[in-house]
C-alpha positions as CSV (number, residue, x, y, z in Angstrom):
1,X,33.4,-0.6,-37.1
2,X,34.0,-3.4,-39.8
3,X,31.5,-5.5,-41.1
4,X,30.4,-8.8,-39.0
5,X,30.4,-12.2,-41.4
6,X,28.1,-15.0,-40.6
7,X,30.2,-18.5,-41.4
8,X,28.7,-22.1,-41.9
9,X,31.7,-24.4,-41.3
10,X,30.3,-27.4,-43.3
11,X,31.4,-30.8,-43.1
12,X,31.6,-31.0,-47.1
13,X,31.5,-27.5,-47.9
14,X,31.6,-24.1,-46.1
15,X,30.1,-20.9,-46.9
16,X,30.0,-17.4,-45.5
17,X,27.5,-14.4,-46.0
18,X,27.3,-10.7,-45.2
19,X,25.0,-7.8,-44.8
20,X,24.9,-5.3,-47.6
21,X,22.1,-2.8,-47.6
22,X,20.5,-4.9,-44.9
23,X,20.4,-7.9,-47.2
24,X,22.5,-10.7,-47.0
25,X,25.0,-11.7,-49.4
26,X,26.7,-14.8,-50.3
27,X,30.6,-14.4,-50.0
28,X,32.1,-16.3,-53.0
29,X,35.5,-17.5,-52.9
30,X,38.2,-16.5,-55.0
31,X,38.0,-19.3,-57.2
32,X,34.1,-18.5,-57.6
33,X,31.4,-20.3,-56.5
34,X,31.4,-23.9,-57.8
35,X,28.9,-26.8,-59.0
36,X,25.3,-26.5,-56.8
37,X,26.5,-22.5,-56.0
38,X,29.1,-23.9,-53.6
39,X,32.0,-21.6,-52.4
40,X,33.8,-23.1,-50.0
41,X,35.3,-26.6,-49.9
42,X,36.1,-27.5,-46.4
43,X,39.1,-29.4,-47.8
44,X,43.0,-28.9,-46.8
45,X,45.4,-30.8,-49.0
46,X,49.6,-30.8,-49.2
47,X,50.9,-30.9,-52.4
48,X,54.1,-33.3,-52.6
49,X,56.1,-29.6,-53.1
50,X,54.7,-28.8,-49.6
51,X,52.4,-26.4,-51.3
52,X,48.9,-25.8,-48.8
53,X,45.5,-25.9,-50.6
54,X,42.7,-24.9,-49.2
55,X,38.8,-25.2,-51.0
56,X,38.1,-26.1,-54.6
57,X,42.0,-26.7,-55.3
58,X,42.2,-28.9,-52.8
59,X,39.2,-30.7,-53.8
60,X,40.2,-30.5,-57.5
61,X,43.4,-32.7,-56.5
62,X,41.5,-35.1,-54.1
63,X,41.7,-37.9,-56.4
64,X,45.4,-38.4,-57.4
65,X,46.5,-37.1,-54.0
66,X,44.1,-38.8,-51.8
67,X,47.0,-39.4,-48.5
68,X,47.9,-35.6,-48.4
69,X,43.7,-34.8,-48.8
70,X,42.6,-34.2,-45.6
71,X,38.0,-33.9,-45.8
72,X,35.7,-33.8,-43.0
73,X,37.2,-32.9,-40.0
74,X,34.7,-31.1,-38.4
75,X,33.6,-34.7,-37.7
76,X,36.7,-34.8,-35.5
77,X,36.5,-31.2,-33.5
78,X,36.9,-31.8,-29.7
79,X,38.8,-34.7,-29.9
80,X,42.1,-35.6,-29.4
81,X,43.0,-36.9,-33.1
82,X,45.5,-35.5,-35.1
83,X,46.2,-35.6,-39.0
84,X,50.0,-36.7,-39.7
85,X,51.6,-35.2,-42.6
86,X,55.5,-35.8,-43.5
87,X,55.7,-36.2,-40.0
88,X,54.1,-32.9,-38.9
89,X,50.7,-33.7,-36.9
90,X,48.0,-31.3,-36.7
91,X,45.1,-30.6,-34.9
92,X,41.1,-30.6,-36.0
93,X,41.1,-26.7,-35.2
94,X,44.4,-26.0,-36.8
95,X,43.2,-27.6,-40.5
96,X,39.4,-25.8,-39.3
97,X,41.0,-23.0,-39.1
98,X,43.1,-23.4,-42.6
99,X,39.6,-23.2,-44.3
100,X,38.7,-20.4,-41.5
101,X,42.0,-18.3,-43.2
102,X,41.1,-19.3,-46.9
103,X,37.3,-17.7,-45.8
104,X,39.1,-14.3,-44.2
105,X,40.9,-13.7,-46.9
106,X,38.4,-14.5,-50.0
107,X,36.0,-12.2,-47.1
108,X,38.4,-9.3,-47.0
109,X,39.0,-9.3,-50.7
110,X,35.2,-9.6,-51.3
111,X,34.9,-6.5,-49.5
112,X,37.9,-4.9,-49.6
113,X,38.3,-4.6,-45.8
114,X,39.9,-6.8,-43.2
115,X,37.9,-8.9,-41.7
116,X,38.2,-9.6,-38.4
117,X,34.8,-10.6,-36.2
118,X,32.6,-13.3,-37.5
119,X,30.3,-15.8,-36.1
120,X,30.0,-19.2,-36.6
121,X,27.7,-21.8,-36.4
122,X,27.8,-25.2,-35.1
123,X,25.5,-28.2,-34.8
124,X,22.9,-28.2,-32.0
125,X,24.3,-31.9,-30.8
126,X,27.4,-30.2,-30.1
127,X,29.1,-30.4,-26.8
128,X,31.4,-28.1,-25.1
129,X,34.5,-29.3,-25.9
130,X,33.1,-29.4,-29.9
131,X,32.3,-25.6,-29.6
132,X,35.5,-24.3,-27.4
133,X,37.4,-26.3,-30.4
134,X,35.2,-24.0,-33.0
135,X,36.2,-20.8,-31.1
136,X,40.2,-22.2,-31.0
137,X,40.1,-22.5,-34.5
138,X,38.6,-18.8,-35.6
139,X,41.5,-17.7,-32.8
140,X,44.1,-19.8,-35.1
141,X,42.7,-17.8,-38.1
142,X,42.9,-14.7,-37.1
143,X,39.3,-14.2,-36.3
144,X,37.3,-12.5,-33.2
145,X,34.5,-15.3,-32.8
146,X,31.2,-12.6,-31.6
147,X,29.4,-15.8,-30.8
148,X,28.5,-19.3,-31.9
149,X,24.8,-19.9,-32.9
150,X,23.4,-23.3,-33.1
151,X,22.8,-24.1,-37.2
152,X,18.8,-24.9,-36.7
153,X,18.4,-21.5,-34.9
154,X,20.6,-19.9,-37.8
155,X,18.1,-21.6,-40.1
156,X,14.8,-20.6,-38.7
157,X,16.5,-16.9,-38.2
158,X,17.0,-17.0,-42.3
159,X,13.7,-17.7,-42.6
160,X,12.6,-14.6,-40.2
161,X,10.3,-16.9,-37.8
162,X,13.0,-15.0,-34.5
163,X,10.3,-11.9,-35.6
164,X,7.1,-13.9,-35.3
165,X,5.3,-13.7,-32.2
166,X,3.7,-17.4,-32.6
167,X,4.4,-20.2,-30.5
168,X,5.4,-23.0,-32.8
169,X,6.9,-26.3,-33.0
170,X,10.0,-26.6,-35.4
171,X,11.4,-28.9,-37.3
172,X,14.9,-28.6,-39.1
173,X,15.8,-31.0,-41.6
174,X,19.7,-30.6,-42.7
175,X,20.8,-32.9,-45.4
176,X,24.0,-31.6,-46.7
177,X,27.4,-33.4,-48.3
178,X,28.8,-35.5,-45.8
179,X,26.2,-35.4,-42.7
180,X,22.3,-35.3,-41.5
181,X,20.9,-33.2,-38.7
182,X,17.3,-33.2,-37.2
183,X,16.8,-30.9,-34.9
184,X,13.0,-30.0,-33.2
185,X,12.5,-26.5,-31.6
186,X,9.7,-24.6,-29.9
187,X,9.2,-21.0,-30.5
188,X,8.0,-19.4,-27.9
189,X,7.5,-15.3,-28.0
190,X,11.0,-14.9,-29.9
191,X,12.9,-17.4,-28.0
192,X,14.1,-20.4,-29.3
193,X,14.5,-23.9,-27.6
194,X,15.9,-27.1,-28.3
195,X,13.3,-30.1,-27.6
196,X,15.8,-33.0,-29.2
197,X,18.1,-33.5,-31.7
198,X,19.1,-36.7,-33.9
199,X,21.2,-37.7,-37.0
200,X,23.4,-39.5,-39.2
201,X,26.9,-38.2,-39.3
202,X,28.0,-40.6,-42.0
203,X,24.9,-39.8,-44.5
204,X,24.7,-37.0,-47.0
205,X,24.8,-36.1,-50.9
206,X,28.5,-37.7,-51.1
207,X,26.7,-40.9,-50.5
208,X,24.5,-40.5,-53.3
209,X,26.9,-39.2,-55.7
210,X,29.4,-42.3,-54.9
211,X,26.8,-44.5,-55.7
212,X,25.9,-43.0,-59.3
213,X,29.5,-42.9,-60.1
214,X,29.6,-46.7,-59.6
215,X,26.6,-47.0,-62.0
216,X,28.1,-44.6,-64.5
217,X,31.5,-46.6,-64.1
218,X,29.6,-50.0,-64.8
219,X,27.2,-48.6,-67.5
220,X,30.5,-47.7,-69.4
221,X,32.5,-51.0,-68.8
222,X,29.4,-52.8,-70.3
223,X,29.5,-50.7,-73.4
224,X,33.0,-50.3,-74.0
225,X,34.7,-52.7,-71.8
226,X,36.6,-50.7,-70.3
227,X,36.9,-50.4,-66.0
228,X,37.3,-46.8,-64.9
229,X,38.3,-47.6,-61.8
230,X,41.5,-47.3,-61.4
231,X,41.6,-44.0,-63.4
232,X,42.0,-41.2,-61.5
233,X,41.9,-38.5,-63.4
234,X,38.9,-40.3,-65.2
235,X,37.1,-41.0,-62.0
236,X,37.5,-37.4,-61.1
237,X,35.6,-36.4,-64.0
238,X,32.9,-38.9,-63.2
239,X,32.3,-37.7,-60.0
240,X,32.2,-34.1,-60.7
241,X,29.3,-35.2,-63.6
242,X,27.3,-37.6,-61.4
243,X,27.0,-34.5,-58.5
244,X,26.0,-31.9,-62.0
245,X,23.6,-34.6,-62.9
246,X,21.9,-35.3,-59.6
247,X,21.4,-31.2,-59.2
248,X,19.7,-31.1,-63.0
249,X,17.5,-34.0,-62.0
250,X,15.9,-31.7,-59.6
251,X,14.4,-29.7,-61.8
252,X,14.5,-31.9,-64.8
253,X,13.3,-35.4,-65.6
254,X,16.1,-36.6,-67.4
255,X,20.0,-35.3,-68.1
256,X,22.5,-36.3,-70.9
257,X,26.1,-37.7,-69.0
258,X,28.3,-36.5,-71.4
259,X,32.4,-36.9,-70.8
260,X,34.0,-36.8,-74.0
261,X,37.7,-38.1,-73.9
262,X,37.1,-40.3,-70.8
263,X,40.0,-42.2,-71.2
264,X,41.8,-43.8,-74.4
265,X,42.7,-47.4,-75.1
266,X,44.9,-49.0,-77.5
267,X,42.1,-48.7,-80.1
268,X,41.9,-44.7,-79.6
269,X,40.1,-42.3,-77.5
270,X,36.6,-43.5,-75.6
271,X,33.6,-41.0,-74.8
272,X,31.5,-41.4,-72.2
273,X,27.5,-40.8,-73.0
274,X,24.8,-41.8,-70.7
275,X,21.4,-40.9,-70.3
276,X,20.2,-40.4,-66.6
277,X,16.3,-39.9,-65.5
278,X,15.0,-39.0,-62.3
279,X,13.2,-42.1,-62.1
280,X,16.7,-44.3,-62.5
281,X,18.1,-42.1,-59.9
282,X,15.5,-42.2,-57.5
283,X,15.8,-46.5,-57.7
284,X,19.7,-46.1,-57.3
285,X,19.4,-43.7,-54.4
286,X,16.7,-45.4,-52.2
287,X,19.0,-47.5,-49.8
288,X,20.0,-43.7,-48.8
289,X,16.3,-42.7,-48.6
290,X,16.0,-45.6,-46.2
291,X,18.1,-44.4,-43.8
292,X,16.6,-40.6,-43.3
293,X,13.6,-42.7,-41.5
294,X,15.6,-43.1,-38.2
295,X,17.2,-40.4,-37.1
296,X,13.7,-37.9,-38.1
297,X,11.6,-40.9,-36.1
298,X,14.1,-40.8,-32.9
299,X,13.6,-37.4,-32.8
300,X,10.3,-37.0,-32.7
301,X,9.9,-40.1,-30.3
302,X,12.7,-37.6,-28.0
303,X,10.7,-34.8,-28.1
304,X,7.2,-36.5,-26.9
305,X,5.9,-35.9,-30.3
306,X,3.4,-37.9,-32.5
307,X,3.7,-37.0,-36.7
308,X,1.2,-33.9,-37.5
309,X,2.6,-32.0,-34.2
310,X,4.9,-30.1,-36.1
311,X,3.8,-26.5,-37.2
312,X,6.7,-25.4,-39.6
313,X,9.6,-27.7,-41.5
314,X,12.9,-25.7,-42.7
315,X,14.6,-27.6,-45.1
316,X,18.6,-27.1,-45.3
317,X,21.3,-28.3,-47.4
318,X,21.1,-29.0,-51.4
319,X,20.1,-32.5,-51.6
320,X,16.7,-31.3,-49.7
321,X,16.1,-29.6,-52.9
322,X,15.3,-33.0,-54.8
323,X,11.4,-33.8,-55.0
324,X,11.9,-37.3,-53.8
325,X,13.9,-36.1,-50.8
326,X,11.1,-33.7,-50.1
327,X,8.3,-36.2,-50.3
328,X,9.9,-38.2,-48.2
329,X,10.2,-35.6,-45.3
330,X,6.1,-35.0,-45.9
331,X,5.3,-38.1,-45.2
332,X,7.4,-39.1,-42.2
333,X,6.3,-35.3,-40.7
C-alpha cells in the first residue's frame, strides 16, 4: 500500500506532509521551500507562450503578468465563477486542482513513488457544495481523496490533544496569507465538536506585507525622488523584502532593507537601504490588528462563551508567530 499525504490547500500558500518513521515530514516542492519555509504557492499563471505555471514560478511572474495570474481561488470553490483565459474558462476545482497536480508530482518525486490517496483539509465554515468542489478537484488531479478533515481539528490533531482524555474547550486561531479563521471546539473523550466558527476572508499577512511595501516605496521616493510604483520588476523585489523583513522582526528588533540596484535613473543606478524595527512595524500594521477583534469576539459571543472559558489556544499560520499578534490573541482570550 502507498503512502497516505496529508494536504493543506491554502488560500496563499499550500503545503503537504507525510509520515516517515511515524513522524511527519514536510513535502518540499521542487523548487524548494521558499521565504517563511513555504512550499507551495497556490498560484496558477499562463505565460503569453501558453506555458502553465504552477507555485513559486507562478508567483515569481505575478507582477509583470498580473491578467494571466490567477491567486486565491479557494475563496471561489463551490461557486459557479469561472476564470477566462484567451478565451478558455475554467473552473475553481480545475485551477485547485492545477496546484493539486503540481503537489502529486513534487509528492511522488519526494518519495519516489506515485502518489495517489491523500487527504485534504478544508475550513470548518465550509459548506457542502465547498467540500464536494475540494473532492472534484483531487479527482481532476489524479488523486483518491481518503477523506476531508476540518483544518481546526487537523490543528488540534498536530498538536496530539485527539489522545487526551480531557474535556476541553478549544480555540483555533488561523492567520495565514490571504484569510482568518476562528474556530471554538469542545473535546470531549477524543471526539471533537464544532461550537462556532467566524472570520475574515479578506485579512491575512498579504495585507500587512502590502502595507510596508507602500512605506518602503514612500520612504525611498523621499530620499531619492524616485516613485517605484510603476516598476514592476522593482516592486517585485520590494515585496519579496518587506514579507523577509516582517518574518526577521519576529525574532529580532530591528532589520536592515537592503535592495541594491532598485532601479536606475538618468543619473545611474539607485540602491534601496532602509532600516525597519519592530516598533515601526507594529504602528504600520495596527489598522490590521484592529480587525482580528471581530471575528475572535463573534465567536465567542456564538458559542455562549465569556473570555477566560477557553482551556487551550492553537495558533496556526506564520503571521501568529509575531509577538504583537500573539499578545493580542492573550488579551482578547
Amino acid at each position: 500500500m502507498g503512502k497516505i499525504i496529508g494536504i493543506d490547500l491554502g488560500t496563499s500558500n499550500s503545503a503537504a506532509a507525510v509520515l516517515i518513521g511515524g513522524k511527519p515530514t514536510i513535502i518540499p516542492s521542487a523548487e524548494g521551500l521558499t521565504i517563511g519555509g513555504k512550499a507551495f504557492p497556490s498560484v496558477v499563471a499562463f505565460t503569453k507562450e501558453d506555458q502553465r505555471l504552477v507555485g513559486e514560478p507562478a508567483r515569481r511572474q505575478a507582477i509583470s503578468n498580473p491578467d494571466r495570474t490567477i491567486t486565491a481561488i479557494k475563496r471561489k470553490m463551490g461557486t459557479s465563477y469561472r476564470v477566462k483565459i484567451d478565451g478558455k474558462e475554467y473552473s475553481p476545482q480545475e485551477i485547485s486542482a492545477m496546484i493539486l497536480r503540481k503537489i502529486k508530482d513534487d509528492a511522488s518525486a519526494y518519495l519516489g513513488e506515485e502518489v495517489t490517496d491523500v487527504i485534504i483539509t478544508v475550513p470548518a465554515y465550509f459548506n457542502d457544495n465547498q467540500r464536494q468542489a475540494t473532492k472534484d478537484a483531487g479527482r481532476i488531479a489524479g488523486l483518491n481523496v481518503k477523506r476531508l478533515i476540518n483544518e481546526p481539528t487537523a490543528a488540534a490533531i498536530a498538536y496530539g490533544l485527539d489522545k487526551k482524555n480531557a474535556r476541553m474547550k478549544i480555540a483555533v486561531l488561523d492567520l495565514g496569507g490571504g484569510t482568518f479563521d476562528v474556530t471554538i471546539m469542545e473535546l470531549d473523550n477524543q471526539v471533537f465538536e464544532v461550537i462556532s466558527t467566524s472570520g475574515d476572508t479578506q485579512l491575512g499577512g498579504t495585507d500587512m506585507d502590502k502595507i510596508l511595501v507602500d512605506y518602503i516605496v514612500s520612504e525611498f521616493q523621499k530620499a531619492e525622488g524616485v516613485d517605484l510604483k510603476g516598476d514592476s520588476m522593482a516592486i517585485q523585489r520590494v515585496r519579496e523584502a518587506a514579507e523577509k523583513a516582517k518574518i526577521e522582526l519576529s525574532t529580532s528588533i530591528t532589520t536592515d532593507i537592503n535592495l541594491p540596484y532598485v532601479t536606475a535613473t538618468s543619473s545611474g543606478p539607485k540602491h534601496l537601504n532602509i532600516k525597519l524595527t519592530r516598533a515601526k512595524m507594529e504602528q504600520l500594521i495596527d489598522p490590521i490588528l484592529k480587525r482580528l477583534d471581530s471575528p475572535i469576539l463573534k465567536a465567542l459571543q456564538d458559542a455562549g462563551m465569556a473570555r477566560g472559558e477557553i482551556n487551550k489556544i492553537i495558533l496556526v499560520g506564520g503571521p501568529t508567530r509575531m509577538p504583537v499578534i500573539q499578545k493580542k490573541f492573550e488579551t482578547l482570550l
